[in-house]
C-alpha positions as CSV (number, residue, x, y, z in Angstrom):
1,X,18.9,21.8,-18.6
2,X,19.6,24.5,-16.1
3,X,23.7,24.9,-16.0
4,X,23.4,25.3,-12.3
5,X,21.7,21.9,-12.0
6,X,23.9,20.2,-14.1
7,X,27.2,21.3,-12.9
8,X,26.3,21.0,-9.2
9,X,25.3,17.6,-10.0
10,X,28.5,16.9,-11.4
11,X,30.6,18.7,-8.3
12,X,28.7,16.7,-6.0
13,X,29.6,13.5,-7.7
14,X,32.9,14.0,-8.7
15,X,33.5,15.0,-4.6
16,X,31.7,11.6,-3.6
17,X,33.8,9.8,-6.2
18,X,36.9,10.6,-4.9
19,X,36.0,10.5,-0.9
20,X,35.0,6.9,-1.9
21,X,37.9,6.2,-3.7
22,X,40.2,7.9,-1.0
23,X,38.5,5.6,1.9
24,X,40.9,2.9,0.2
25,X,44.3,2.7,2.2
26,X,47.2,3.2,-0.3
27,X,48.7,-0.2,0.4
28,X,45.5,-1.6,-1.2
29,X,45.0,0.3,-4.1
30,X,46.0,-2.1,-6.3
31,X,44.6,-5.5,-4.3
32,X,41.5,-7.0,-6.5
33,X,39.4,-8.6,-4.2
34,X,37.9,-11.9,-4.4
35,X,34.9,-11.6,-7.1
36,X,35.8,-8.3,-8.7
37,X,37.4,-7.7,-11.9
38,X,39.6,-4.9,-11.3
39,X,41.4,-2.5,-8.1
40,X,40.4,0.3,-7.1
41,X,43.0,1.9,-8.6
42,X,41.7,0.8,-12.0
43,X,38.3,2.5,-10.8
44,X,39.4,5.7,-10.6
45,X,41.3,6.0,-13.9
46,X,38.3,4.3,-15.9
47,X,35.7,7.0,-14.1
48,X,37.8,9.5,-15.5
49,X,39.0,8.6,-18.7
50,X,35.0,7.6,-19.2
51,X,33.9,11.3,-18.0
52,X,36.0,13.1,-20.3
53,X,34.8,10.8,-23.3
54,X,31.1,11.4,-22.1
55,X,31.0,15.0,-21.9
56,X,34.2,16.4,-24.2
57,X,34.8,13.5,-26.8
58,X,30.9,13.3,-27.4
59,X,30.5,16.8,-27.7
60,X,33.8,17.2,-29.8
61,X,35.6,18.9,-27.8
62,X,39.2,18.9,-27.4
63,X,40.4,16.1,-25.2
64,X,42.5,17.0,-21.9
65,X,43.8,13.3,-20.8
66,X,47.2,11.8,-22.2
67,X,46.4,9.5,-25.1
68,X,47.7,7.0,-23.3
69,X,45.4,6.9,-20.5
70,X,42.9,4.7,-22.7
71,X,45.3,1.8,-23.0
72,X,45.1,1.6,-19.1
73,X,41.6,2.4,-18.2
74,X,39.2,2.5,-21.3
75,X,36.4,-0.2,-21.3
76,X,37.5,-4.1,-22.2
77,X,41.1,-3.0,-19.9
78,X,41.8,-4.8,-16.7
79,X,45.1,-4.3,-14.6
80,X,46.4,-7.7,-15.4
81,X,46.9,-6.4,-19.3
82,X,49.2,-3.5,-17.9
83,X,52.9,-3.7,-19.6
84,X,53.5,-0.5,-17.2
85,X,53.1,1.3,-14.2
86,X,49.8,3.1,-14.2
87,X,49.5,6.9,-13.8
88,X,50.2,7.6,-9.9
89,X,46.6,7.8,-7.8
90,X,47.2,11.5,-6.9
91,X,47.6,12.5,-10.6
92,X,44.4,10.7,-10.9
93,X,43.3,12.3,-8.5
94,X,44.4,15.7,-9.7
95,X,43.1,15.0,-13.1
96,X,39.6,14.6,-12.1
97,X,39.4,18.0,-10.4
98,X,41.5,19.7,-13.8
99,X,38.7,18.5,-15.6
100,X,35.9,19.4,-13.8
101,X,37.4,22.8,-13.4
102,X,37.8,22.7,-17.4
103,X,34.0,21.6,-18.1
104,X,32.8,24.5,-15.9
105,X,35.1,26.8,-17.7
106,X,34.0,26.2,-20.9
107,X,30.7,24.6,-21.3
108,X,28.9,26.0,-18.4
109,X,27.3,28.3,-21.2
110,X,27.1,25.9,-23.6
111,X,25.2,22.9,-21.8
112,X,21.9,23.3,-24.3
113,X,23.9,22.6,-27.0
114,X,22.6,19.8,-29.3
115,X,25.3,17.1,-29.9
116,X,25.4,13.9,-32.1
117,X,23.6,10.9,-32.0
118,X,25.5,8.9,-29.3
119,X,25.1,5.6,-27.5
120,X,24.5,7.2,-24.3
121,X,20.9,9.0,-25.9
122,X,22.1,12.1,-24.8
123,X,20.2,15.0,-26.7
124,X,22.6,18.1,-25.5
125,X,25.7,18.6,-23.9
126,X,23.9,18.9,-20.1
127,X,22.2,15.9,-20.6
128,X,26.0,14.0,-21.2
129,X,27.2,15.1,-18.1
130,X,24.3,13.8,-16.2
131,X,24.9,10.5,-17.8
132,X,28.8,10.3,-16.5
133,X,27.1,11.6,-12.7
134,X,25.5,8.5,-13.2
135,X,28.1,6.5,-14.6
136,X,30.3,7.6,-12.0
137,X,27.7,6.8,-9.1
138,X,27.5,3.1,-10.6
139,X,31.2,2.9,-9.8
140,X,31.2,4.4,-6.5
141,X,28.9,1.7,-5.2
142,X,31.5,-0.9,-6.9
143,X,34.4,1.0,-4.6
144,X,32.1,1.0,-1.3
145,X,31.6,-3.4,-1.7
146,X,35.3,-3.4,-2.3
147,X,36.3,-1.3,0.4
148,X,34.3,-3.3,2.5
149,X,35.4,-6.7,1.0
150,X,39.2,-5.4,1.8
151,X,38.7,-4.4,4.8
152,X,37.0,-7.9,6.2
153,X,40.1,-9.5,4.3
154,X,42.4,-7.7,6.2
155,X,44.6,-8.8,9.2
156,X,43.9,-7.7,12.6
157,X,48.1,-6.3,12.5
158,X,47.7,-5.0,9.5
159,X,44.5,-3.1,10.6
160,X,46.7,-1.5,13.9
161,X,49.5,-0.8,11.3
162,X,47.2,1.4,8.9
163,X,46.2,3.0,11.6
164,X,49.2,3.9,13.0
165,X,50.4,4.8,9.7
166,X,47.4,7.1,9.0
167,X,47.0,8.9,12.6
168,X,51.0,9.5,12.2
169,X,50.0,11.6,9.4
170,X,46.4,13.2,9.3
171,X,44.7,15.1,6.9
172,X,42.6,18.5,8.8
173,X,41.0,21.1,8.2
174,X,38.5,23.5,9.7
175,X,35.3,24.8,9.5
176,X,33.3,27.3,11.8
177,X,29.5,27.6,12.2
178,X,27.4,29.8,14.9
179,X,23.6,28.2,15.0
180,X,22.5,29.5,18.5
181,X,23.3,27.4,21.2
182,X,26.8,26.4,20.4
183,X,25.8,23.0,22.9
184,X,23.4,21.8,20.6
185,X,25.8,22.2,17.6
186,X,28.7,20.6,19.3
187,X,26.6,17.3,19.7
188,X,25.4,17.5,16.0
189,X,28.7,17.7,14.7
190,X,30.7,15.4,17.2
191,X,28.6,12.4,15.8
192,X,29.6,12.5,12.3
193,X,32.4,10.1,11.0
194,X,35.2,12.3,9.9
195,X,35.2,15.0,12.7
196,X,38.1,14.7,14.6
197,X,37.5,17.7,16.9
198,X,34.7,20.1,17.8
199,X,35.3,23.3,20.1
200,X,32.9,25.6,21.7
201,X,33.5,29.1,21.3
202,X,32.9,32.9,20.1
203,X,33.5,34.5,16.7
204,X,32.1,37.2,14.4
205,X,32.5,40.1,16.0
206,X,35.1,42.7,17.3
207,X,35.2,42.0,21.2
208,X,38.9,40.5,21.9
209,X,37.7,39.1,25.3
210,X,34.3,37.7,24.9
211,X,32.8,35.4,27.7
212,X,29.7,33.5,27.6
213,X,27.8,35.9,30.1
214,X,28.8,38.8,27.9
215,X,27.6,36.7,24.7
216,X,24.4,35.3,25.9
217,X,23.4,39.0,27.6
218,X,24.2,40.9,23.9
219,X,26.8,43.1,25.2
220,X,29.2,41.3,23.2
221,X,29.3,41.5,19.3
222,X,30.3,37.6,18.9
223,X,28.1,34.6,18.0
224,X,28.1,31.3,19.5
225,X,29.7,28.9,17.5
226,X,31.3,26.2,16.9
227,X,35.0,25.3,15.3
228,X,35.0,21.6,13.7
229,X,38.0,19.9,12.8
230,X,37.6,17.6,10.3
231,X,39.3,14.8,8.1
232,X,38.4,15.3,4.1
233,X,39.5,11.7,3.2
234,X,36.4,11.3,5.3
235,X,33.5,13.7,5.0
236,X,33.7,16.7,3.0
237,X,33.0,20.5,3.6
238,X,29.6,20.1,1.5
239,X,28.7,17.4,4.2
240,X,29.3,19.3,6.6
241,X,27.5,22.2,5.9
242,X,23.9,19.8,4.9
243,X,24.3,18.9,8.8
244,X,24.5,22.5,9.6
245,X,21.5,23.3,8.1
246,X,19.1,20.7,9.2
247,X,20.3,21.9,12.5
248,X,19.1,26.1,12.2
249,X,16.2,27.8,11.0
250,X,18.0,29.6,8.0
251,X,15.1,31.9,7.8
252,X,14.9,33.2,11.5
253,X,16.9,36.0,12.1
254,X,16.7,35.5,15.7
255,X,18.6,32.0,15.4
256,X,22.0,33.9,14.7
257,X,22.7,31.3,12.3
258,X,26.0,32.0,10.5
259,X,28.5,30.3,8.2
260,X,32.2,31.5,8.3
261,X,34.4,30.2,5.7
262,X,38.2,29.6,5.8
263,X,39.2,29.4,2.2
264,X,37.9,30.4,-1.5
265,X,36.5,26.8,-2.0
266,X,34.5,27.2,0.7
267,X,33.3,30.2,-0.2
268,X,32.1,29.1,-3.1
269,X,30.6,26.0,-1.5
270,X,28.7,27.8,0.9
271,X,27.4,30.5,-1.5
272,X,25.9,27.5,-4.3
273,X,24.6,26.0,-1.3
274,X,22.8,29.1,0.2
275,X,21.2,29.6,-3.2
276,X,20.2,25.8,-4.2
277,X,18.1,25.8,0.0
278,X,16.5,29.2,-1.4
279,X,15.6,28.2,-4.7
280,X,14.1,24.9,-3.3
281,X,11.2,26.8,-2.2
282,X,11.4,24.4,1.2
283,X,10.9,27.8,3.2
284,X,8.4,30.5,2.8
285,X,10.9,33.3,3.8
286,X,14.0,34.1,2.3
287,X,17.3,32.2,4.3
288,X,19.1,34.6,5.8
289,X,22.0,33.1,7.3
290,X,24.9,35.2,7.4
291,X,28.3,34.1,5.5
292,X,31.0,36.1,6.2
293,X,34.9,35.2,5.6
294,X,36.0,34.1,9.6
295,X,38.0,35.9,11.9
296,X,39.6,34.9,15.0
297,X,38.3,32.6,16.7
298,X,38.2,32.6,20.3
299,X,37.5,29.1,22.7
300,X,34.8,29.3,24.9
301,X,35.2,28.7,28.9
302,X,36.4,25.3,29.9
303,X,32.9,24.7,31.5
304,X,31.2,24.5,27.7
305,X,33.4,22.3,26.1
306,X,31.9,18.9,26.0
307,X,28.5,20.3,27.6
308,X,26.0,18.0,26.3
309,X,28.0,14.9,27.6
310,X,28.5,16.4,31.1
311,X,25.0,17.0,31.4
312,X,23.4,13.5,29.9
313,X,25.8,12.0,32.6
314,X,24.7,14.3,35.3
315,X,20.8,13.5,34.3
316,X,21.9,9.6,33.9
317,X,23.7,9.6,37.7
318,X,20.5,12.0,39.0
319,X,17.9,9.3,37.6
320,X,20.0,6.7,39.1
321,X,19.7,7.9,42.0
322,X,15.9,9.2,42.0
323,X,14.9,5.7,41.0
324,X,17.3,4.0,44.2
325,X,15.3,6.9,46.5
326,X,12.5,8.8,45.0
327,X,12.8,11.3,47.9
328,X,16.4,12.7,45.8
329,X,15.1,14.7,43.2
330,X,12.9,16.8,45.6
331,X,15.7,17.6,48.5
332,X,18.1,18.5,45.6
333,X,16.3,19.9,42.4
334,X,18.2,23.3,43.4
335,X,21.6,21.8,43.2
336,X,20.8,20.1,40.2
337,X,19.6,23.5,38.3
């Protein structure tokens, strides 16, 4: 098994995991709703106590988690047989990342490695973590019916106080992507769940006062772009960047398509993800979207913030009006250019 498959497969589920997970409010972490066996709370220590069993205690490796993680979270536990308080969510939390930090670290050369005979039929140590991806996905479709469940059982007030409580202290941060006209990005990107903000603007080049006119004509070194705020409890960077490229032709140099990235992790991110579209063999040319570190980045003019919805209202009111007199569009197509 290719270690690149295998440990993006394992990235990708672990980062799903815990989104799910982290869709819970903290005041309900430990709630068991009405036909399930266990909290959510419980979910997250099992799926990790369970992936370092699959993929270090099967292959005999040494084991990373407290012993006495299994007495809360092993299978045959439930919360009502905890004497004490559980390990804290964002230890949990924390834990799950250490250790899939420590499996790339020191099996990502290793993954052919034969390994015992084992319940889970595995035949080598990439085939064991594919078995806790899946192991993990059968539990993040557990979470998602009990977030659901707990959020229908929820109070209308206590629904307003969350909120409050959440807004009062978001979670942000930022990406920037240029894919041509920044318009059409803006709208791509504003419709996701999890983006709190998107600005128009100019980035990637040297100019300090670039304006659309100077953009759009090339005397200016900047890209169109776009600057998304985001919330990570919600949709995640690797989201984020599959809308971006369903929306560019990462092969066409003439789409300026570009990716800037505003930390390490993102970096790294971006650079698997670049690789896995041009491996996939879904283009005949090379992608050559650029991805470069970012650099200041600097708003576009009032006027294209927002675009696309100015303009579907100024096509909705011009229709209105054609269809009350058809004789409208004719006397004032000029205006409406």
């Amino acid at each position: 098994m290719r270690a690149e498959f295998a440990l993006r497969l394992l990235d990708k589920h672990i980062n799903q995991f815990i989104h799910a997970c982290n869709q819970c409010p903290p005041d309900k972490r430990s709630i068991i709703p009405e036909g399930y066996k266990n909290n959510i709370h419980w979910h997250l220590g099992h799926v990790l106590y369970i992936a370092q069993f699959d993929v270090l205690g099967l292959s005999k490796r040494h084991l990373v988690l407290p012993e006495s993680y299994k007495s809360f979270f092993a299978y045959g536990t439930k919360p009502s047989d905890w004497r004490e308080e559980p390990p804290e969510w964002n230890v949990l939390i924390a834990h799950l990342k250490e250790l899939r930090n420590h499996i790339h670290d020191t099996l990502q050369d290793k993954l052919d490695e034969p390994v015992s005979e084992n319940f889970l039929h595995a035949q080598n140590i990439g085939e064991l973590i594919y078995a806790t991806t899946l192991h993990m996905s059968y539990h993040q479709g557990i979470i998602y019916g009990m977030n659901k469940s707990l959020r229908s059982h929820t109070s209308e007030d206590q629904d307003v106080l969350s909120a409050d409580n959440e807004s009062s202290s978001p979670s942000s941060d930022t990406a920037i992507f240029a894919g041509g006209c920044f318009w059409h990005m803006e709208k791509s990107f504003r419709e996701l769940e999890g983006v709190t903000d998107v600005y128009t603007g100019y980035t990637g080049g040297k100019d300090d006062k670039p304006t659309y006119k100077k953009v759009v004509s090339k005397t200016s070194d900047h890209l169109e772009s776009v600057e998304i705020h985001y919330d990570p409890n919600v949709i995640s960077y690797g989201e984020l960047l599959q809308n971006f490229w369903k929306n560019v032709d990462p092969t066409d140099a003439g789409d300026h398509s570009a990716i800037f990235y505003t930390s390490h992790e993102q970096k790294g991110i971006v650079e698997a993800s670049r690789k896995e579209l041009d491996a996939s063999k879904q283009f005949s040319k090379p992608v050559v979207t650029k991805v470069a570190a970012a650099s200041t980045f600097y708003k576009a003019e009032d006027e294209h913030q927002n675009y696309y919805k100015r303009v579907r209202l100024s096509v909705k009111n011009t229709m209105n009006k054609y269809f009350s007199d058809p004789r409208y569009l004719e006397q004032n197509m000029w205006e409406w250019e």
